[in-house]
N, C-alpha and C positions, 0 to 999 in steps of 0.2 A: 739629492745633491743639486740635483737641475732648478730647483727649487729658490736654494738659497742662494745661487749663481745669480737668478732671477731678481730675488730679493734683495740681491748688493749691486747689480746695473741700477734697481730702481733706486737705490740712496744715494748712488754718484749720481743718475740723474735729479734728483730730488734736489740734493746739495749744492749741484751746478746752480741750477734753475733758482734759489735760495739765494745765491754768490749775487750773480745778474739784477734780484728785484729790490728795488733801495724801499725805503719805508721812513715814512716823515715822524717827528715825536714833536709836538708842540706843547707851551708850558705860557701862562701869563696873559693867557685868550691869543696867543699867536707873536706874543713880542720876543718869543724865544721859539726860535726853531730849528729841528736837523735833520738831516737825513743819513741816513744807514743802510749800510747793503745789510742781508741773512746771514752775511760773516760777522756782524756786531759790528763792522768797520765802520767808524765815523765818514763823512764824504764830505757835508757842508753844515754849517752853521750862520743862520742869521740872528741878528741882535737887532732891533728896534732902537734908532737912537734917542726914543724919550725914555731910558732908562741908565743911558749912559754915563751916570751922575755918581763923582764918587762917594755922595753918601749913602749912595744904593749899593753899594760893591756887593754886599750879602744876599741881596733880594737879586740881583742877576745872577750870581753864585746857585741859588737856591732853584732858580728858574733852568738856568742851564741842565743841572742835574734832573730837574724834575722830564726837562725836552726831554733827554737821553733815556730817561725811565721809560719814557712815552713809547718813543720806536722798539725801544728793548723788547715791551712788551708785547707789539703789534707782533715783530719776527720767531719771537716765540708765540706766540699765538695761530700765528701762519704755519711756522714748519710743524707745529702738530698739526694741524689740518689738511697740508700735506699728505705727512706722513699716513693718516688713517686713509685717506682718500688713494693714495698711490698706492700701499699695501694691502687696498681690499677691503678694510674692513677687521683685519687680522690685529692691527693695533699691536700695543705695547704693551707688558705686564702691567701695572700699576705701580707709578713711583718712577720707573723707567723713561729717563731722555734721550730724543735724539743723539748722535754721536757730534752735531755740528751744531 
């Protein structure tokens, strides 16, 4: 019991610490950029204004999604790394995600 007591202090602190760290996703060599907290929460966006052209509307469109991809990935990328490193080593079944 004391165990998994253990185990759930360390994913609220995990998750806190996850909430706090933002993570950049860039798309277009840098003309499209964001940042993101560990909660997926958007925070900022830049736009490059030599793309600002509305015969572009779709390649910004395209770009945008691609930033947001970018940081998505790094956050999940992170809280598993996390997560193995905080729990020891104990890790996850296979298949199995974080709860956040």
């Amino acid at each position: 019991m004391k165990q998994a007591q253990s185990m759930q202090q360390k994913m609220n602190e995990l998750k806190d610490k996850m909430a706090a760290t933002e993570y950049e996703g860039k798309a277009g060599g840098g003309l499209v950029a964001l940042v993101m907290n560990g909660e997926n929460k958007l925070k900022s966006i830049s736009i490059d204004a030599s793309i600002l052209k509305p015969d572009e509307k779709e390649i910004l469109e395209d770009l945008v999604v691609a930033a947001f991809n970018d940081a998505k990935n790094k956050v999940d990328q992170d809280s598993q790394n996390q997560l193995s490193s905080s729990l020891g080593g104990m890790g996850l079944p296979p298949g199995m995600k974080m709860p956040f």
